[in-house]
N, C-alpha and C positions, 0 to 999 in steps of 0.2 A: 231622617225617617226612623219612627218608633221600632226595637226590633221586634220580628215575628216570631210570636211564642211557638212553640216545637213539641211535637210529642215524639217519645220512641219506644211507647208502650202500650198495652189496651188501652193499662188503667189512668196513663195519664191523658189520654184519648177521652177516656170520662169522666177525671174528675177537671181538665179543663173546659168540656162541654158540660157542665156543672155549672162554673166556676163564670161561663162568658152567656150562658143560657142562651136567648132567640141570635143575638148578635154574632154566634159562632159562626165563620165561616172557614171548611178546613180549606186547604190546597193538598189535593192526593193524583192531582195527573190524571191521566187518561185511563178510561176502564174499557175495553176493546169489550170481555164479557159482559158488561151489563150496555155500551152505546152511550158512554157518557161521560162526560168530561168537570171536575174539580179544579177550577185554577181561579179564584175570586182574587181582585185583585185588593180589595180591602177597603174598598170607599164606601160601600155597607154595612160594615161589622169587622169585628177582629179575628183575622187571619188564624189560622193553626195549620203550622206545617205536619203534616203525619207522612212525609213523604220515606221515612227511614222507619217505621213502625213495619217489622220483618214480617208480620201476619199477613197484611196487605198484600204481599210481593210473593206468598208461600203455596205452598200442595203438598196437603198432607194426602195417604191413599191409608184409610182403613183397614183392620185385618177382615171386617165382613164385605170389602169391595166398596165401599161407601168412599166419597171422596171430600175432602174440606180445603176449599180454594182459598185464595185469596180476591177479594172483590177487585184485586187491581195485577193479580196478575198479568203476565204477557202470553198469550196464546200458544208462543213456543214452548214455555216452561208448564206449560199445562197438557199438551199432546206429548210431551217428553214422560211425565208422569202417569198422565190417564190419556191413552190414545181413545177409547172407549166412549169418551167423553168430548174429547177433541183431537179431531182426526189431524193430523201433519199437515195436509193441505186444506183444512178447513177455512175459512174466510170468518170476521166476526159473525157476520150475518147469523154463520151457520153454527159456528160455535153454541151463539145465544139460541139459535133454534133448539137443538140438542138438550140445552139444559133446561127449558122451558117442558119438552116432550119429556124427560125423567124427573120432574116436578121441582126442579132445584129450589131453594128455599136459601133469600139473604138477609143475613142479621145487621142490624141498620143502628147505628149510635146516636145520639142527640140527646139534649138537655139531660144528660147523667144517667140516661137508663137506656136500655137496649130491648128491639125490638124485632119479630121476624115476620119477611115478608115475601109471599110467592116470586121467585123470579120473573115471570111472565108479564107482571101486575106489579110492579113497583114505581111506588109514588114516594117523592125525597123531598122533606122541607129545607129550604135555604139553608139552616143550621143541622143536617142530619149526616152522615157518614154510613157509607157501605162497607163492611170492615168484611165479612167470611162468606162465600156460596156453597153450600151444605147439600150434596146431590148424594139419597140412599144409594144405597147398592142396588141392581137392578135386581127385579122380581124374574123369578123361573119363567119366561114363555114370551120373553117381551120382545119387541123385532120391531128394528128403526130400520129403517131404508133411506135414502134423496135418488131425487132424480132432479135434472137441471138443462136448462133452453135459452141459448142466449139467439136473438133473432136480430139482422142487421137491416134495417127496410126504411131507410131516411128517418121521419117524423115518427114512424110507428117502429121504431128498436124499443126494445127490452131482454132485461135478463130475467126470467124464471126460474123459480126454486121449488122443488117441494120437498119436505120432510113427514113422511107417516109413523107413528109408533101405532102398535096397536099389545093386544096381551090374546093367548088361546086360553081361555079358561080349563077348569079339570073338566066342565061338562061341554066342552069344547064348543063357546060363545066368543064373541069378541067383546075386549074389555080393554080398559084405559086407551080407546078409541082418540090419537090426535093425528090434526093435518094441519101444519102448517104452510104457508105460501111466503115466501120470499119474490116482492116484487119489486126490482131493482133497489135491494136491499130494506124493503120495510116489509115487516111480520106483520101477516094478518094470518086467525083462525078461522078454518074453515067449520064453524060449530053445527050450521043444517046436516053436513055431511057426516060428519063423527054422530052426529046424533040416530043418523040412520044405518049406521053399523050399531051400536054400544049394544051389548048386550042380545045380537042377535045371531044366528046359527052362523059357523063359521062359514060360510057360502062364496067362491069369489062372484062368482054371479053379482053380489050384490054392488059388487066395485064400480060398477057404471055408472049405476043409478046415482051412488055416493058425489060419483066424479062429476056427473052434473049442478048437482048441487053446489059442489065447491065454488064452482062460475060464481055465484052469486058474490063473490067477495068482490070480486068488481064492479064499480057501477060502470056500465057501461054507455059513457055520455061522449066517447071520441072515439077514432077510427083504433088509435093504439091500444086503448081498455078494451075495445070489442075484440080487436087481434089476441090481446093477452086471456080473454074469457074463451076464445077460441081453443088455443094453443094448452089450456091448463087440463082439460078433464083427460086428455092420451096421459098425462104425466104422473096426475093422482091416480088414476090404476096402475101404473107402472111400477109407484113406489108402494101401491097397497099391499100388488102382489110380492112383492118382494120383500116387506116387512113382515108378509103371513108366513113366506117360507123360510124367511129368519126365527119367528117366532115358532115355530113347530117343531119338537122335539125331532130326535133324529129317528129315535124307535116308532114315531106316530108314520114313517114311511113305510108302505103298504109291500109288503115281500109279497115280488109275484110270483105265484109256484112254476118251478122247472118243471115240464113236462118228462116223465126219466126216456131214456133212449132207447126206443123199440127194440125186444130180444130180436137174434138172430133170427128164431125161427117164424117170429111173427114179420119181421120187416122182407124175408123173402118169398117172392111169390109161389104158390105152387105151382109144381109142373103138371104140365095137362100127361094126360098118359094116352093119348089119343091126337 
C-alpha cells in the first residue's frame, strides 16, 4: 500500500491541497463540534493524514473574550477552556447549538486557499477541511438560556431541546433574536418565531405568541411530531424568559422604594381623653 502523505502544519495542509487539487481527501477524525466525520479511506482520492496538525486539536481564548477553537477539538478540552461556550455537561447537540447562537464562524481549507463560513450553514466539498471555529466575544446584553424534555411514551418518546439567545438593545428592543430546537438531536431554527420578537419592545408578553409559532418546525404527520409540537411552546417561553433576565443588566432591576418606619409619634395612637 502506497504511504499516506501527512500534514503537521497549516501550511502544508495547503500547499498539499494545492498540490493534490479535487482528489484531496484528508482523514482528521471526528468533529463532535461541527457533527461530522473525516475518515476517507482513499478509494476516491489521495488521502492526507492532518490528524497531528496541533491547530485542529487547540483553544486558543482571546484577551477580548473572543475564542479560536479547533474544528476538531474534543468537547472536554473546550469546556475546560471556554465553559461560556461549552458548558461541562454539554452534549454535541448543544455544544453546536451555542456556537450557532453566538454566530461562530469556520475557516475551511481546500484547493490551496482558504475560506470562511457561518457555523450553522456549512457546506464541505469532498476535498475541503475544517481547520478553526472563530466565536467573537459576546456583545454586552446577550442571554442564552436551554430548557430540555425527555418524554418516555412507547412509539411517541422524544428528547427536546431548546436553546434561546436574544440581545436587550440601549433602547431597550430585542435583537439577535435565536431559537433553536434540538429534536432528538437534530437543529432546526425556529425563524417565524425570532422573527416576531427581532426588533420589538422588550415585552415578555410577547413570548407565547413566539412559542406558538415555533410549533411550526414540526410537520406534524404522526402522533410523535404532534406530541413533540405539543410539548415545545411551555419550553420556548421558559428558555425566553430566562435568556431576557440573563440578558438585562443588573442595574436595569427596578429598586423598589422602602417605605421609611413610622415615627414614634405618628405610629401611636392617640389617647382619647374622655
Amino acid at each position: 500500500m502506497q504511504p499516506r502523505p501527512a500534514a503537521t502544519t497549516l501550511r502544508a495542509i495547503g500547499s498539499l491541497g494545492f498540490m493534490y487539487r479535487e482528489r484531496t481527501r484528508f482523514f482528521a477524525g471526528a468533529s463532535a463540534l461541527l457533527g461530522i466525520a473525516l475518515e476517507p479511506d482513499g478509494g476516491q482520492g489521495t488521502v492526507v493524514d492532518v490528524r497531528e496538525v496541533p491547530e485542529l486539536c487547540s483553544v486558543s481564548v482571546m484577551p477580548d473574550g473572543g475564542v479560536v477553537a479547533g474544528a476538531f477539538v474534543t468537547l472536554e478540552a473546550l469546556a475546560i477552556a471556554a465553559p461560556t461556550i461549552c458548558p461541562p455537561d454539554a452534549t454535541p447537540a448543544q455544544a453546536r447549538t451555542r456556537l450557532a447562537l453566538l454566530g461562530a464562524r469556520v475557516s475551511v481549507h481546500g484547493l490551496g486557499r482558504t475560506r470562511v463560513a457561518p457555523c450553522d450553514d456549512l457546506q464541505l466539498a469532498p476535498y475541503e477541511l475544517p481547520v478553526t471555529i472563530e466565536v467573537a466575544a459576546p456583545r454586552a446584553g446577550l442571554g442564552i438560556a436551554e430548557r430540555h424534555r425527555t418524554t418516555h411514551d412507547g412509539e411517541v418518546s422524544f428528547t427536546l431541546g431548546v436553546t434561546a439567545a436574544l440581545r436587550v438593545s440601549t433602547l431597550g428592543n430585542f435583537e439577535h433574536v435565536r431559537i433553536v430546537v434540538d429534536a432528538d438531536g437534530e437543529l432546526l431554527r425556529a425563524t417565524e418565531a425570532e422573527a416576531k420578537l427581532e426588533r420589538t419592545r422588550c415585552e415578555a408578553a410577547l413570548f407565547p405568541a413566539a412559542a406558538r409559532l415555533a410549533s411550526s418546525v414540526f410537520p406534524t404527520t404522526d402522533a410523535r411530531s404532534s406530541a413533540m409540537a405539543r410539548a415545545l411552546p411551555p419550553l420556548v417561553v421558559a428558555s425566553l424568559r430566562d435568556a431576557l433576565s440573563d440578558a438585562r443588566p443588573k442595574s436595569d432591576a427596578v429598586a423598589v422604594p422602602q417605605r421609611s418606619a413610622p415615627t414614634q409619634a405618628r405610629a401611636k395612637k392617640k389617647k382619647r381623653l374622655w
